[in-house]
N, C-alpha and C positions, 0 to 999 in steps of 0.2 A: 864436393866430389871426392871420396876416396882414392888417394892414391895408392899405384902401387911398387910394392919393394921385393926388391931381387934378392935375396941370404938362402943361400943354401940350395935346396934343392926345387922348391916352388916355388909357385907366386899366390903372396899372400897380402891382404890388401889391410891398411893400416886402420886401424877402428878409433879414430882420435877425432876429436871437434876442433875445428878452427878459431878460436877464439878470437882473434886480430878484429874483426866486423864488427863483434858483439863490442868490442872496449870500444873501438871508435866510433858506434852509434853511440855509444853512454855517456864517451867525454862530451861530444857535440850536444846533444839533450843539457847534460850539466854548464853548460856553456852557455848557451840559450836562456836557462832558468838562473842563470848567476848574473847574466848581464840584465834581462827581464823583470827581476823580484824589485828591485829596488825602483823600478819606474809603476810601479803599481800603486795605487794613493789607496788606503784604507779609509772606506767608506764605515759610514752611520750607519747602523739599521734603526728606526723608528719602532721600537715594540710600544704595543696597544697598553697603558697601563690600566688601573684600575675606576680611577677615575675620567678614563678616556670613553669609557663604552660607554654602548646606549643605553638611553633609559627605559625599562621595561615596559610594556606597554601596559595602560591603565586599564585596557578592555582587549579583550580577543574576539573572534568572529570568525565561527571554526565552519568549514564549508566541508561535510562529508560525502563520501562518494560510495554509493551501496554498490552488492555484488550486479547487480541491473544496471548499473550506470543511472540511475536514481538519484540526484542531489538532495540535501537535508542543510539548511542552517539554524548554525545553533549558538544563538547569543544570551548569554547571562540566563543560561539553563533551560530557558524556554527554546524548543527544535519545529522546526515547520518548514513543510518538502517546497522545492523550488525547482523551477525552469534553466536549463542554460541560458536562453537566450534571457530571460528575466535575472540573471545570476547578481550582474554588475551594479544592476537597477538596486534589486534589495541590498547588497554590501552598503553600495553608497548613504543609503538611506539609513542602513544601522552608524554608520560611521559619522554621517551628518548629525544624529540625535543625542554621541557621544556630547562630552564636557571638553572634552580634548581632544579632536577631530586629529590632529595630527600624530598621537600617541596610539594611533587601534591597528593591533595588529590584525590579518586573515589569516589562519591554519587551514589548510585544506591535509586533510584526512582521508584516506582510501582505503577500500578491502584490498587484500593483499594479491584477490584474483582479477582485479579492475586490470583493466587495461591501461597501460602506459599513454597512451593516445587523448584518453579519456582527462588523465592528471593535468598534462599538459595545457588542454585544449580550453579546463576550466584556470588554469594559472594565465594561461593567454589574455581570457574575456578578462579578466581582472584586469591584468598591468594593462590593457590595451583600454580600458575603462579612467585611468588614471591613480589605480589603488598601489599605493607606494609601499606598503608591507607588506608581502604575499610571501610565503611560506609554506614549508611543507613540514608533516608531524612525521616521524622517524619513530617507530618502536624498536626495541632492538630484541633481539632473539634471545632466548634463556640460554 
């Protein structure tokens, strides 16, 4: 609050900041952070190296999603339309026929006007099927 001062003929109110508050919130923070810093134990971070990642998959099994909501799989170039409800049946079956059942990725691929609902709901039957790589394909914008 402005106070005010009596000189001369009026009353004229003093336009100064207080400062006394501001120092003694600052020493008290520095006070805090002085006694604080030193009980703080610096931890690890674990970064991912190079030879830490995963191994790429040997096969893919890409599941696209037309502007109909229309299913399409499409494994080692050959594409043939498929069922929701049949979706998980045929994955498993391409995945079982692999060499390396455990290495096959699913890409699920969408038109850009598909429904969110639709993405989801074929990501769902999958992991809810037991398919442990399920993914999505990411195009990115020019």
């Amino acid at each position: 609050m402005a106070s005010v001062s009596m000189r001369g003929r009026g009353r004229r109110t003093i336009n100064e900041i207080n400062m006394v508050p501001f120092i003694d919130v600052m020493l008290v923070l520095l006070i805090i952070f002085m006694v604080t810093a030193p009980m703080i134990t610096p931890s690890m971070v674990d970064l991912p190296s190079v030879g830490k990642a995963a191994k790429q998959p040997d096969k893919v099994v890409q599941v696209l999603i037309q502007k109909d909501d229309t299913l399409e799989l499409v494994s080692e170039g050959t594409s043939r339309p498929q069922s929701m409800s049949g979706l998980a049946a045929a994955v498993k079956t391409l995945i079982d026929n692999a060499n390396d059942p455990g290495n096959v990725a699913v890409v699920i691929s969408a038109d850009r006007s598909v429904k969110y609902e639709s993405v989801v709901k074929a990501m769902d039957t999958l992991q809810r099927a037991g398919i442990q790589r399920v993914g999505l394909s990411v195009q990115l914008a020019p």
